[in-house]
C-alpha positions as CSV (number, residue, x, y, z in Angstrom):
1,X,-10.4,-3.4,14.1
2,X,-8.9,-2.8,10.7
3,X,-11.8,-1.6,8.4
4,X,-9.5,-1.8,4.9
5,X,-10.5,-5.2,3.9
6,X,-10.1,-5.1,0.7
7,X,-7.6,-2.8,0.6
8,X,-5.5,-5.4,2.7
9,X,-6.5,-8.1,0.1
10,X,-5.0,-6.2,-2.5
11,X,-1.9,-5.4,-0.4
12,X,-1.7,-9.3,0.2
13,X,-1.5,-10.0,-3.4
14,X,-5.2,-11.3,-3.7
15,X,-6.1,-9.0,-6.7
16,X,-4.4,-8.4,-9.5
17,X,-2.6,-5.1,-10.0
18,X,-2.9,-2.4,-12.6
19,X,-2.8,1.2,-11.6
20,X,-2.5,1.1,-8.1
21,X,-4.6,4.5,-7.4
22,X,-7.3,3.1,-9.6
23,X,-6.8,-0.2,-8.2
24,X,-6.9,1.2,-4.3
25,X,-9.9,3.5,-4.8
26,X,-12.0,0.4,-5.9
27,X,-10.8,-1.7,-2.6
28,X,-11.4,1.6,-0.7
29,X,-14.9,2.2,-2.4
30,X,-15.3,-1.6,-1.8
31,X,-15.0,-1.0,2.2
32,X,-17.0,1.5,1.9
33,X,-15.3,4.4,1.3
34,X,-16.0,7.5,-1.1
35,X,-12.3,9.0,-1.6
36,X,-12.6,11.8,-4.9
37,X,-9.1,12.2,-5.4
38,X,-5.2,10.3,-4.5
39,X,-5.5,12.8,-1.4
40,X,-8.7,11.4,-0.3
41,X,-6.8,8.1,-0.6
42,X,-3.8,8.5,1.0
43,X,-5.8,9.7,4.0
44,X,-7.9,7.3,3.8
45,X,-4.8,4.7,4.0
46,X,-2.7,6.3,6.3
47,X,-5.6,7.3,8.7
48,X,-6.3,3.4,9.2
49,X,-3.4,2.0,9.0
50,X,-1.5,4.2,11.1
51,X,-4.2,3.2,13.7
52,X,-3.8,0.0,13.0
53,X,-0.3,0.1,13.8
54,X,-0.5,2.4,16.4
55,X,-2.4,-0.4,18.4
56,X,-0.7,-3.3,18.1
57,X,1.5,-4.4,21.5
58,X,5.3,-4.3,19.9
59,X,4.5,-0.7,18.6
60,X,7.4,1.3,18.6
61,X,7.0,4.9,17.5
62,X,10.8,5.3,16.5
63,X,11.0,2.3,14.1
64,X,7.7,3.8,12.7
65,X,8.9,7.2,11.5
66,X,12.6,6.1,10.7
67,X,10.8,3.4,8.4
68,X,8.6,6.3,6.7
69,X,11.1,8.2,6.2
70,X,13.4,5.9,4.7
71,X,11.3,3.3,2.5
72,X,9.6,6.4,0.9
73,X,12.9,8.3,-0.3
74,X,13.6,8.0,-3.6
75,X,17.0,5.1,-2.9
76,X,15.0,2.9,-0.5
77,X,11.5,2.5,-1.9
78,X,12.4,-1.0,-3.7
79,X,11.8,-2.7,0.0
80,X,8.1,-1.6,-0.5
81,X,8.5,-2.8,-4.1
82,X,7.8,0.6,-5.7
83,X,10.0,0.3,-8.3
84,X,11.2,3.7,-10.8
85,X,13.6,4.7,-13.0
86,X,15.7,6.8,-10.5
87,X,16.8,3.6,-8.4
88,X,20.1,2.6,-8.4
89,X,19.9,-0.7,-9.5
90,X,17.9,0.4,-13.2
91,X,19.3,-1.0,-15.9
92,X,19.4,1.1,-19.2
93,X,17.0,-0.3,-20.8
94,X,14.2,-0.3,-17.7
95,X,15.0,3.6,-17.7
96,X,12.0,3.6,-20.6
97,X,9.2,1.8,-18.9
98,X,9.4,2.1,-15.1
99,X,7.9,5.3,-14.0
100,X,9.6,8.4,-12.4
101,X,9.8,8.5,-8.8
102,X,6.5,10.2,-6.9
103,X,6.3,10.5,-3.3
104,X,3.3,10.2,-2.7
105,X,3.1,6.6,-5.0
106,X,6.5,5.9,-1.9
107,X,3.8,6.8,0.8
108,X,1.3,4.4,-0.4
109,X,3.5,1.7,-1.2
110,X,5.0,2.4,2.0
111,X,1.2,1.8,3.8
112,X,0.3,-0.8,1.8
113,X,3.6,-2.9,2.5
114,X,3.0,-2.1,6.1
115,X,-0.7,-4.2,5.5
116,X,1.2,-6.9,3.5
117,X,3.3,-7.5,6.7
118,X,0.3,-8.0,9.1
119,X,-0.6,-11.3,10.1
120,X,-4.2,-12.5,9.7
121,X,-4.5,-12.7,13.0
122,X,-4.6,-9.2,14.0
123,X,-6.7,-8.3,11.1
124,X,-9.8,-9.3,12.5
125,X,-10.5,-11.9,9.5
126,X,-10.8,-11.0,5.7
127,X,-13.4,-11.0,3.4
128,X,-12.7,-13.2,0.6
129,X,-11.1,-11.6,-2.8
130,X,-14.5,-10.6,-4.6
131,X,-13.6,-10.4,-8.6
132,X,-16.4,-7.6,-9.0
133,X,-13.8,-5.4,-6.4
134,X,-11.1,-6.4,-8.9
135,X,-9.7,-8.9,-11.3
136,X,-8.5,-12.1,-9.2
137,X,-4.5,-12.6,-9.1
138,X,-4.1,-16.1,-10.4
């Protein structure tokens, strides 16, 4: 049973997003978690959702790990839409306000894309978007 309900709410575009530690340590405080720092959270997330994944029927290991590997390095990360300044693509004048690249931002992206993908169905229901988690995507 997936237990990041508002966490998954946020990765399916219910809330509307800011910074996305800030923004993932409210969902996570929202379902009941206490995480202290962006290790607490990234445990947190990958704990769950790798469970999560790890359970479903058309789990394969291999496509697993070759996806974490490559949607977190630094020329791949735009599938999870974590976006930086070190990506190909950039244009000049993007160079000044997207961010410079962080793994660990590539790891969470790379979980919370992961939740974006799931269908409702295997997520056991969700809780609906509550705007005292976070501000409401309109």
């Amino acid at each position: 049973m997936m237990k990041l309900k508002h966490v998954t709410l946020y990765a399916k575009n219910w809330y509307k997003k800011t910074d996305i530690w800030e923004d993932v340590k409210k969902c996570l405080e929202a379902d009941g978690y206490t995480p202290f720092s962006q290790k607490d959270i990234l445990i947190i997330i990958i704990s769950n959702v790798s469970k999560f994944l790890f359970e479903r029927k058309n789990f394969d290991i291999t496509t697993y790990t070759r996806e974490l590997v490559e949607y977190t390095c630094s020329k791949e990360c735009w599938r999870t839409s974590y976006y930086h300044n070190k990506s190909n693509w950039v244009k000049e004048e993007d160079l000044k306000i997207l961010p410079d690249y962080d793994y660990d931002v590539a790891v969470l992206y790379f979980f919370l894309f992961k939740l974006w993908l799931a269908d409702l169905d295997e997520l056991d229901g969700l809780p609906k978007p509550d705007k005292s988690v976070l501000p409401l995507r309109k």
